[in-house]
C-alpha positions as CSV (number, residue, x, y, z in Angstrom):
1,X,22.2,1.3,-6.5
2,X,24.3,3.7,-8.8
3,X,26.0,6.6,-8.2
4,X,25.5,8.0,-11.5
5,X,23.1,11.8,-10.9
6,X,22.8,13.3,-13.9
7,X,20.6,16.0,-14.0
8,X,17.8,15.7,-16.1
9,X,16.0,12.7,-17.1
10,X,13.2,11.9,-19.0
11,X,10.6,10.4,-16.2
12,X,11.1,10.2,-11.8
13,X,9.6,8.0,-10.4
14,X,8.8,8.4,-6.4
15,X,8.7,5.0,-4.6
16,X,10.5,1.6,-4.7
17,X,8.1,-0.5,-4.6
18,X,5.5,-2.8,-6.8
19,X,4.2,0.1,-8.8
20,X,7.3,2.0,-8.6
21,X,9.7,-0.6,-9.9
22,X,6.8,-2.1,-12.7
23,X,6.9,1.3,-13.9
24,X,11.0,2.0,-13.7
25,X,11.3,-1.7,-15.8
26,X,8.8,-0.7,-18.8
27,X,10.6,2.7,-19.0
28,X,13.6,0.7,-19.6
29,X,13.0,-1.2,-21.7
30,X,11.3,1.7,-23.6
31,X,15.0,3.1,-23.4
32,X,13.6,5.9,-21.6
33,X,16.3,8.0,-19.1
34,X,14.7,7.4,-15.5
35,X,15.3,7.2,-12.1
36,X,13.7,5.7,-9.2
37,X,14.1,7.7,-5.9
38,X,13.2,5.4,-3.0
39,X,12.9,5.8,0.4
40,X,13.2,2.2,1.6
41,X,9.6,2.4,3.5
42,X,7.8,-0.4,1.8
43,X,3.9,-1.0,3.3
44,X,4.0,-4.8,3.0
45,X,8.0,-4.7,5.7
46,X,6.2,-6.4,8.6
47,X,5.2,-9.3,6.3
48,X,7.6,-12.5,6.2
49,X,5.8,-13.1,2.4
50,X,3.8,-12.0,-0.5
51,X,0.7,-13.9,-1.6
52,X,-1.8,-14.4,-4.5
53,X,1.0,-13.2,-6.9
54,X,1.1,-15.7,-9.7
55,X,4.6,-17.4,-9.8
56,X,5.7,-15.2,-6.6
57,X,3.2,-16.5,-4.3
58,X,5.1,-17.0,-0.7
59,X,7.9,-14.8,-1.7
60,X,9.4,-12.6,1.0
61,X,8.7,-8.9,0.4
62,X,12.4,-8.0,0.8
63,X,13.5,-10.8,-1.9
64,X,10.6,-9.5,-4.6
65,X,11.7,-6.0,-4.2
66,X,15.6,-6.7,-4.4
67,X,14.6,-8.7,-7.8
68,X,12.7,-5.7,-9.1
69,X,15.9,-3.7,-8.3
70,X,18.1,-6.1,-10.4
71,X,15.9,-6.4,-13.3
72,X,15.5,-2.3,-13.5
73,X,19.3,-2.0,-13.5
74,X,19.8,-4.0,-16.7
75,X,18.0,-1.6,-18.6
76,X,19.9,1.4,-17.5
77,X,17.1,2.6,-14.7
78,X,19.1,4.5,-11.8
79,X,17.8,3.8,-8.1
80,X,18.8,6.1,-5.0
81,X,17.5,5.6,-1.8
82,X,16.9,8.9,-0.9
83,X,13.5,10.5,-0.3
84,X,11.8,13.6,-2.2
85,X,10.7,16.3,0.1
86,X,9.3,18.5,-2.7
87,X,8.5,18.7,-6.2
88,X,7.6,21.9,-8.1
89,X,6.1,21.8,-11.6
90,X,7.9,23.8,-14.6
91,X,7.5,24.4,-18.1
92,X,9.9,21.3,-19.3
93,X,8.3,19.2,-16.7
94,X,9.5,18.9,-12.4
95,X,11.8,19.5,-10.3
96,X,12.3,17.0,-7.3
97,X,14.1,18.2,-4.5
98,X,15.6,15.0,-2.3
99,X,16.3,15.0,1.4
100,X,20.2,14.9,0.2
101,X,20.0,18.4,-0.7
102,X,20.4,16.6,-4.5
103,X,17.8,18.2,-6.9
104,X,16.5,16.1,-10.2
105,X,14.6,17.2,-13.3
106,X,12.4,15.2,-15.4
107,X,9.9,15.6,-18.2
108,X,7.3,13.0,-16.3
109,X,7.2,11.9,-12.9
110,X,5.1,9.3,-11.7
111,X,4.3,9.3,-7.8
112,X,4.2,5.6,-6.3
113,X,4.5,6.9,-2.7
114,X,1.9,4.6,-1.5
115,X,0.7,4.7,2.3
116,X,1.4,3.6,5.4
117,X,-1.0,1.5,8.2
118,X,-1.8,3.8,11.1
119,X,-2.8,1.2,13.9
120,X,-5.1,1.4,16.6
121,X,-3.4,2.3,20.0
122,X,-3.8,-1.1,21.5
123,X,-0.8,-2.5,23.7
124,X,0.8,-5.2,21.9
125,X,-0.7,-4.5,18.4
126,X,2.1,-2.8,16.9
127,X,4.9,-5.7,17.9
128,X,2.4,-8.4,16.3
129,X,1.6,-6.3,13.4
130,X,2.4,-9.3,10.2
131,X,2.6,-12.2,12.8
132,X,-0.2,-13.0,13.9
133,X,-2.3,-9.4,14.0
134,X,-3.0,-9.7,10.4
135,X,-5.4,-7.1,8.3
136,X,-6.5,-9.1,4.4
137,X,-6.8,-12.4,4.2
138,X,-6.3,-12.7,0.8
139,X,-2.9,-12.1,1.9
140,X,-2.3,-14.2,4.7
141,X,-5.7,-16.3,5.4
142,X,-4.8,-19.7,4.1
143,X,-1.4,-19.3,6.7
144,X,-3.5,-19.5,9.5
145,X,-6.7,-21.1,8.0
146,X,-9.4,-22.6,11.1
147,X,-7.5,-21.1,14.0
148,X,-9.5,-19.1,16.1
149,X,-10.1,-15.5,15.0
150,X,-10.3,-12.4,16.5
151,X,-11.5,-9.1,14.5
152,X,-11.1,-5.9,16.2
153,X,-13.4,-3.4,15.1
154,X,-12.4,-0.4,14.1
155,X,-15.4,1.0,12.4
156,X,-18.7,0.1,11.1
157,X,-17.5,-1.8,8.0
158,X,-15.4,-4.2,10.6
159,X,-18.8,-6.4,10.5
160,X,-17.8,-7.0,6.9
161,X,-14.2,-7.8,8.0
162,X,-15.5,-10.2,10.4
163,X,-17.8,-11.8,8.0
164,X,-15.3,-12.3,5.1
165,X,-12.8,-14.4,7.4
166,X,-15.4,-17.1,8.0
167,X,-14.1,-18.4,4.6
168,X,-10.6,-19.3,6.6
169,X,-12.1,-20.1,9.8
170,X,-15.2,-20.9,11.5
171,X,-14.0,-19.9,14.9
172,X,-14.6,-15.9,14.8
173,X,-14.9,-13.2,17.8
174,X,-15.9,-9.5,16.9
175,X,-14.2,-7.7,19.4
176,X,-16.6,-4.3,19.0
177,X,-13.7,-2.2,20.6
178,X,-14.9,1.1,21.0
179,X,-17.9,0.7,18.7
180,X,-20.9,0.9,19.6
181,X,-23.4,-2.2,19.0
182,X,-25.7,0.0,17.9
183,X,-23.5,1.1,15.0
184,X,-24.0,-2.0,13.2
185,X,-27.2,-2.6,11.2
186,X,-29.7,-5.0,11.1
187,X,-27.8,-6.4,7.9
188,X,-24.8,-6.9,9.8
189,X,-26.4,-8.5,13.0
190,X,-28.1,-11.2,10.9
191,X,-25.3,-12.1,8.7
192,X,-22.6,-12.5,11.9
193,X,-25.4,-14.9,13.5
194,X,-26.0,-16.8,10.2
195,X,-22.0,-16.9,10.1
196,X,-22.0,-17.7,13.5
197,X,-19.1,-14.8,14.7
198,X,-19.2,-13.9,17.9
199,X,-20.2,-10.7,18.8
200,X,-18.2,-8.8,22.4
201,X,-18.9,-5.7,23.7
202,X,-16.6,-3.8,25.6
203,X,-13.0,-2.1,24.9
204,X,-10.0,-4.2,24.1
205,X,-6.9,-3.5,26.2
206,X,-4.2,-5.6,24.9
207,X,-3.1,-8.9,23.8
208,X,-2.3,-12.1,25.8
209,X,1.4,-13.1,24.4
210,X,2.9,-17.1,25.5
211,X,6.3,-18.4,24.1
212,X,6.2,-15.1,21.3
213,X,2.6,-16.6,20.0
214,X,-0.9,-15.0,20.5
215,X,-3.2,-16.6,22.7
216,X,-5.6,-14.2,23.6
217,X,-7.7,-10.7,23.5
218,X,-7.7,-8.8,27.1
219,X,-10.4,-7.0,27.5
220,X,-10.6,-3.8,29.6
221,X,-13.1,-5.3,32.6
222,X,-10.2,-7.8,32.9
223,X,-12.1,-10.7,30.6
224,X,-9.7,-12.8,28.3
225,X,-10.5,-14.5,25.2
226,X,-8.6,-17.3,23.7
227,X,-7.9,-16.6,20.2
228,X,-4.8,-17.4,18.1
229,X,-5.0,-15.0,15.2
230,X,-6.6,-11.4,15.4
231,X,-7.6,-9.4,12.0
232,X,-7.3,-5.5,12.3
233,X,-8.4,-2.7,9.6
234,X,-5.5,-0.2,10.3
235,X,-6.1,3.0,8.9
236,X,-4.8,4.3,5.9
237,X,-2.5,7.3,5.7
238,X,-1.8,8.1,2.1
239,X,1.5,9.4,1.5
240,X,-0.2,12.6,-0.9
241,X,2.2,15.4,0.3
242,X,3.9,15.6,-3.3
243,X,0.3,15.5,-5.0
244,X,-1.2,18.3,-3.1
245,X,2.3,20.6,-3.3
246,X,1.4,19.8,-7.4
247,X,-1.7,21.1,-6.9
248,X,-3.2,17.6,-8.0
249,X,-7.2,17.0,-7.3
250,X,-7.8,14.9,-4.5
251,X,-10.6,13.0,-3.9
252,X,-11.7,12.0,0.0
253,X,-13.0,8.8,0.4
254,X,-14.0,6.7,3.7
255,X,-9.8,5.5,3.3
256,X,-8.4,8.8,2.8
257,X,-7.7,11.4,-0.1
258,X,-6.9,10.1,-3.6
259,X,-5.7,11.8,-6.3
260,X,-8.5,11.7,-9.5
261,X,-6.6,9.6,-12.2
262,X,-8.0,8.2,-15.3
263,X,-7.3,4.3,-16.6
264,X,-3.8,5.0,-16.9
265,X,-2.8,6.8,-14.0
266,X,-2.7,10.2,-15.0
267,X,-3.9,12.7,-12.6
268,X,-5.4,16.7,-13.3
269,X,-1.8,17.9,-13.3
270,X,-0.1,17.1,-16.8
271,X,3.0,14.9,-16.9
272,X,1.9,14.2,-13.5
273,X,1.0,10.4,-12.5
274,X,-0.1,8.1,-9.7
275,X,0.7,4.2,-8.9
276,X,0.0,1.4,-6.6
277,X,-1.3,2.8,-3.4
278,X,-0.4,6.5,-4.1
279,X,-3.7,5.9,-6.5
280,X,-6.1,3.9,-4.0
281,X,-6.6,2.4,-0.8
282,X,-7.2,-1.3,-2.2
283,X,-3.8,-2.1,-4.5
284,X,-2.6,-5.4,-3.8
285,X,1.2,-6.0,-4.8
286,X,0.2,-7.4,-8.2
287,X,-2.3,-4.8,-9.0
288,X,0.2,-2.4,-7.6
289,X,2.7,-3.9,-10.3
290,X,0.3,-3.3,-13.1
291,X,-0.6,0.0,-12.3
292,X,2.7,0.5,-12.6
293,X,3.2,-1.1,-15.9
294,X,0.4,0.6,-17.4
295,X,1.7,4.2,-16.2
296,X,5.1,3.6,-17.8
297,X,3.7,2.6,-21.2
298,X,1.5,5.1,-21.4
299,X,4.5,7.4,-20.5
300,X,6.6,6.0,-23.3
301,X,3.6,6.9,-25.9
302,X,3.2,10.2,-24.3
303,X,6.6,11.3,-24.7
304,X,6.9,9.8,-27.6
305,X,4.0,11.6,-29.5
306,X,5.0,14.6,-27.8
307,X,8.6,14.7,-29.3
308,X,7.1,14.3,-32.9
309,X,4.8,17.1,-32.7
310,X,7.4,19.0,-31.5
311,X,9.4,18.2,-34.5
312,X,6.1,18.8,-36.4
313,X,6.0,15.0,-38.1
């Protein structure tokens, strides 16, 4: 971290992580003035590693981000961990105003906020969250591959949860929670019973914990269910208070508002742009990492091109 603050730079970028830091290391490279403001609140924390990221598969998220940090400070990047409160667009570009009381300038600012996991109020749920309450098996599945499963419903589309982890175990309970059996079609019913998941009504009151490991799922009637591994949707919070003070367009969908980007990243508000999670609900860390990448070469042209005109070339 450097204590260099110069005023003005050519791009900010909003968020430390994946996207953030993919973006910070093209701009680099590009030899592009930029700074990184980071808030230290990475999603993926409760996680003790990263998967499915060619070459850093089982990496600790900490260790991957620290790495990042490294690799953007040979190129010049600054980093201050510090968080942007407010961001105001002007004629040269924004003006990001940082919980320090520290105000930055930049032509281009790229927002790779991301979101955080808002979890259902379930005693227990939090503590476990990244342990053994898990929510994508693409990310930790093959970990605990044929234990016995638990998915807690949190919604309709928790049917196609349940479903999708019979490919790491065959051993699944749908805990319906507080949904109604009648909210899942007749789809849904046939596919658990071909899959052969489990389906339990009733409300979920907490988990059964022995020697710090999960044994089971308490039910409210008193009921307890043996299961060593419980998948939760959490739901998604996107961190969209700097787009909507930039008077970006949002877009609502079933995981929360959006901003509208195109294939680069660029959202409705010029010099405005949107990585990793800040852009969709569904960014793993490697997709988040090239949504960043493509944001900052884009970035690089933009400016660029916009210089030369300028100087009428």
């Amino acid at each position: 971290m450097t204590e260099k603050h110069p005023a003005r730079y050519e791009v900010i970028v909003v968020g430390g992580g994946a996207a953030g830091l993919s973006a910070a290391l093209v701009l680099g490279r590009a030899r592009r003035r930029t700074l990184v403001v980071d808030a230290g609140e990475p999603r993926n924390a409760p996680a003790a590693h990263l998967q499915g990221y060619l070459t850093r598969d089982g990496m600790p998220p900490a260790e991957f981000l620290a790495k990042g940090r490294e690799e953007i400070a040979r190129y010049g990047v600054e980093l201050v961990r510090d968080r942007a409160d407010a961001a105001v667009r002007k004629e040269e570009g924004f003006a990001v105003e940082l919980a320090s009381g520290r105000t930055a300038h930049a032509r281009q600012l790229v927002l790779a906020t991301g979101l955080k996991d808002e979890l259902p109020p379930v005693e227990g749920l939090a503590e476990r969250f990244g342990r053994d309450v898990l929510h994508c098996p693409y990310c930790h599945g093959w970990e605990v591959r044929d234990q016995a499963f638990g998915v807690l419903a949190t919604g309709p589309m928790s049917a196609h949860q349940a479903l999708m982890v019979t490919q790491w175990s065959k051993d699944v309970t749908l805990f319906l929670h507080r949904v109604a059996e009648e909210e899942l079609t007749e789809d849904d019913l046939r596919r658990l019973a071909a899959a052969g998941v489990r389906v339990v009504p009733g409300e979920v009151a907490g988990l059964r914990i022995e020697d710090d490991r999960l044994t089971g799922v308490r039910l409210r009637d008193g009921s307890t269910h043996a299961r060593e591994t419980l998948f939760v949707a959490p739901r998604p919070v996107p961190r969209n208070d700097l787009l909507i003070q930039l008077g970006a367009e949002l877009k609502e969908t079933p995981f929360g508002a959006y901003p509208v980007i195109d294939e680069r990243g660029l959202t409705t508000v010029p010099g405005l742009w949107a990585a990793g999670n800040a852009s969709g609900f569904a960014e793993q860390v490697v997709n988040a990492a090239s949504r960043g990448y493509r944001a900052g070469a884009a970035i690089n042209g933009e400016l660029l091109f916009a210089d030369l005109d300028a100087a009428g070339v």
